[in-house]
N, C-alpha and C positions, 0 to 999 in steps of 0.2 A: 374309571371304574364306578361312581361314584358320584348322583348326580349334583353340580357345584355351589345348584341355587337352592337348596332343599328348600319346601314350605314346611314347618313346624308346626302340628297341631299339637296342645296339651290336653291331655284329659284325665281329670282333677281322679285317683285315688281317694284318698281320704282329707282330712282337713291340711295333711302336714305335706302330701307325696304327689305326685305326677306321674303319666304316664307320658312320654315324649311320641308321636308317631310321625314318622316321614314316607308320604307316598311319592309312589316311582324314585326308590332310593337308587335302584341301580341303573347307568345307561344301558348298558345291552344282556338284562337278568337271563335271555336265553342261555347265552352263552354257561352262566352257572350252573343251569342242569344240565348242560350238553357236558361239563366238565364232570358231574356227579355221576352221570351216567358213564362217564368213561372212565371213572374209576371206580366202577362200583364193586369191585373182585377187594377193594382196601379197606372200605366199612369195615367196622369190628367193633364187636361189644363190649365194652372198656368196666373193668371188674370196679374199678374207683368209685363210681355213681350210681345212680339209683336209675339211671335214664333207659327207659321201656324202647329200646331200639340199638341201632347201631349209626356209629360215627365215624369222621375221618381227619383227621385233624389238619389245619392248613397251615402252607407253609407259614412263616413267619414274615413273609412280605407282605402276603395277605393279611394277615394280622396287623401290621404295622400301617396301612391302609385304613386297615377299619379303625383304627385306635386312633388317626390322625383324623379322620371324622369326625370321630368323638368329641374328640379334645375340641377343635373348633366347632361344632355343633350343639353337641350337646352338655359338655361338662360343668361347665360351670350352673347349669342346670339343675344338677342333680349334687351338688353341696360339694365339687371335687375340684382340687386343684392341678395334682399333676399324677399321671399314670404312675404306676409302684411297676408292674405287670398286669400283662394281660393276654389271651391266647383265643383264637378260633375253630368251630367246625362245623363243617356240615354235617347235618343229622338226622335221620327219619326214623321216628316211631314205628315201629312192627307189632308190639306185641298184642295181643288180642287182652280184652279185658279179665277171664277167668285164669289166665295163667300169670297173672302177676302174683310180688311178694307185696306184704301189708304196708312197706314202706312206697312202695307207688300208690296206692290205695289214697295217701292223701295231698296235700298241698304241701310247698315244699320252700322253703331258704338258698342262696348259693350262698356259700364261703362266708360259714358264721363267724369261722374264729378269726377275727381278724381286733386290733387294739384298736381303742377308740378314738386314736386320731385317725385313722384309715375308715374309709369307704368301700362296698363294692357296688358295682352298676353290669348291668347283664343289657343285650341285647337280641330281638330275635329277627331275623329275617326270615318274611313266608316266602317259599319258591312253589306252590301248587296254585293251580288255578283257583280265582274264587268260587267258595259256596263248598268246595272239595272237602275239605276240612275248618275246625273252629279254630280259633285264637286263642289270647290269652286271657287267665283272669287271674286277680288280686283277690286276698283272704285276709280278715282281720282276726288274731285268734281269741277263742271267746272266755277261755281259760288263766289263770292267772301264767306265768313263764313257768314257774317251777313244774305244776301241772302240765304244760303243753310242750316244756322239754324231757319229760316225763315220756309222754304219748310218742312225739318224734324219736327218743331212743326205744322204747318198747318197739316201734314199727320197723327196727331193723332188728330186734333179738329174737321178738316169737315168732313161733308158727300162726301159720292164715287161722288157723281154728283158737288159740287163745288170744292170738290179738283183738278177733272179732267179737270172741264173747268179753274180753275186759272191757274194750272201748264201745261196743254195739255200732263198728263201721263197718258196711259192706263191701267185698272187693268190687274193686272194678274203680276207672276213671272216678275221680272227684270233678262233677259240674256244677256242683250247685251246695248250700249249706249244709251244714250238720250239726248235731249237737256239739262240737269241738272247733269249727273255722265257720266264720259270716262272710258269705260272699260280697266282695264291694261293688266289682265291677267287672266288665270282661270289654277288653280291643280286639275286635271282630276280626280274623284276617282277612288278607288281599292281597293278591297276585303284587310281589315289587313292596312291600311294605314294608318296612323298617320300625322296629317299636326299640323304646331305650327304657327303663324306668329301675331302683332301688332294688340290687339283688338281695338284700335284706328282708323284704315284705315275701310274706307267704304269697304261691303262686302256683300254676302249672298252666300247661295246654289243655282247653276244652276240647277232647276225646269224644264228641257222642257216637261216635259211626265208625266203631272200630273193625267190622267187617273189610271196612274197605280199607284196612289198613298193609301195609306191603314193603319190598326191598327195593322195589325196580323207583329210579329218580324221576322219570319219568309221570309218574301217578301217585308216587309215596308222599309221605306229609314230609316232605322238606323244607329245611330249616337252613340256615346261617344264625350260630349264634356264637357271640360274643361274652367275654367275661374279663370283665375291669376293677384291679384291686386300685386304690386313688388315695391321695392324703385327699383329708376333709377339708372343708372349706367353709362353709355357710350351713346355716339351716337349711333343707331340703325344701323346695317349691312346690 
């Protein structure tokens, strides 16, 4: 599933974090979209999350695969010692920029509450041809916590018209900074790429070309991603 010899590239976040990236992660990635295309009647837009698209969740063997990757690839990497849980799914972004709610509008966290001897680490696999669509980027935020947990619950209570005038953020994708997150960095996609890095750090998909955005797996911005709750271990690289 899984290519055995992976090359490791890191590329440095901030002073404290990494981004992990593995190309040609998978041996045979067609086969992935040939499976998302075949179920693509199972997508569904899952009420839990904030995620502009729909998803489909994998079995648990598959998951159990990519967490044993992990673990031998990447974890000890990212300050973790042994998986708590962790779950998979394929996923492609649909929604068009003007009809999102204000809480896509910015950069985002996976699975804050977690205690602080635990970690979480997120994964994303690209499945679109390169140049199709952007990648990821990492946000530092420029507010103090109380402030900027402030802003992240205000962007799932108000409406698009008083979020916008209390905070002055515009809908649509976040690519780039704003008066509230510093952009740090962005990993480009690429067809077969694997990225690993601290689902802690503010982040999202760069969105610029959301015209082209779609259900069919074939052309849609698909994903494989990953999400790993972990006991801690080390400071983060």
């Amino acid at each position: 599933m899984f290519n055995p010899r992976p090359e490791i590239v890191r590329v440095p976040i901030d002073a404290e974090h990494s981004c992990y990236v593995i190309d040609d992660a998978l041996q045979e990635p067609d086969r992935w979209v040939d499976y998302a295309a075949n179920a693509r009647a199972g997508f569904q837009r899952e009420g839990f999350n904030a995620y502009p698209g729909v998803e489909l969740r994998m079995p648990d063997a598959v998951s159990a695969r990519l967490d044993e990757y992990f673990a031998v690839h990447i974890r000890s990497l990212l300050g973790a010692r042994r998986t708590l849980r962790m779950y998979s799914r394929l996923a492609m972004v649909t929604d068009r920029a003007e009809s999102l709610e204000p809480r896509q509008w910015i950069c985002h966290r996976d699975r804050m509450a977690v205690p602080p001897e635990q970690c979480v680490a997120a994964s994303v696999l690209y499945l679109f041809p390169d140049g199709a669509y952007s990648g990821t980027s990492f946000y530092r935020a420029k507010r103090s916590a109380q402030e900027t947990d402030l802003l992240v619950h205000d962007s799932g209570t108000l409406d698009r018209e008083a979020f916008a005038a209390r905070y002055g953020i515009t809908a649509g994708y976040q690519t780039d900074s704003n008066a509230w997150f510093e952009k740090l960095c962005s990993v480009p996609a690429r067809w077969n790429r694997l990225i690993f890095y601290d689902g802690s750090l503010f982040h999202c998909a760069d969105i610029t070309a959301d015209a082209l955005l779609g259900d069919d797996p074939r052309t849609a911005r698909l994903t494989l991603n990953g999400f790993f709750t972990c006991r801690r271990s080390a400071v983060v690289r």
